[in-house]
Steps between C-alpha positions, in 0.01 A plus 500: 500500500224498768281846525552547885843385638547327799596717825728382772559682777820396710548575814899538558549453887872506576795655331754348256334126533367298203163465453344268215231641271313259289335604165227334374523243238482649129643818607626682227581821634585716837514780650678593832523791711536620882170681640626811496841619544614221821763287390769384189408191379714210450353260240635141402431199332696261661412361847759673790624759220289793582801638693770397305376474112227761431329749351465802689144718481612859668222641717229676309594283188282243331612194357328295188571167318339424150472145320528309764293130513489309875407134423443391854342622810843492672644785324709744748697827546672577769478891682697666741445868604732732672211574760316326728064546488458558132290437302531325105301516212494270236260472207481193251377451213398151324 
């Protein structure tokens, strides 16, 4: 694993719509959470899912994925938060 991960800061405008995260190729593992206490994330891996098939990440809780691998650049999650103007932090690791 790299030293010094890689920070993303995503800005989450509007409320329950899907936004698209990219991580960067060779990531091998994240880290998610909500800037403080704002909003429940909704996390999915399947394009227009994040509402319907997800993982939930309750506000103030972190959420972490080990031994992954991303082969191409194109490699996606998809977010939704229950509030509008927040704010999400993702770290990667290659």
């Amino acid at each position: 694993f790299a030293s010094v991960p890689t920070i993303q800061n995503i800005d989450i405008t509007n409320a329950n719509e899907e936004i698209i995260v990219t991580l960067p190729t060779g990531t091998r593992k994240m880290f998610l959470k909500v800037r403080g206490y704002a909003s429940e994330i909704k996390l999915s891996y399947t394009a227009g899912q994040s509402g319907v098939k997800y993982i939930s990440i309750t506000r103030g809780c972190s959420y972490s994925e080990d031994n992954i691998l991303t082969i191409t650049a194109n490699t996606t999650i998809y977010i939704q938060s229950t509030k509008s103007n927040v704010v999400l932090e993702c770290l990667t690791w290659a």
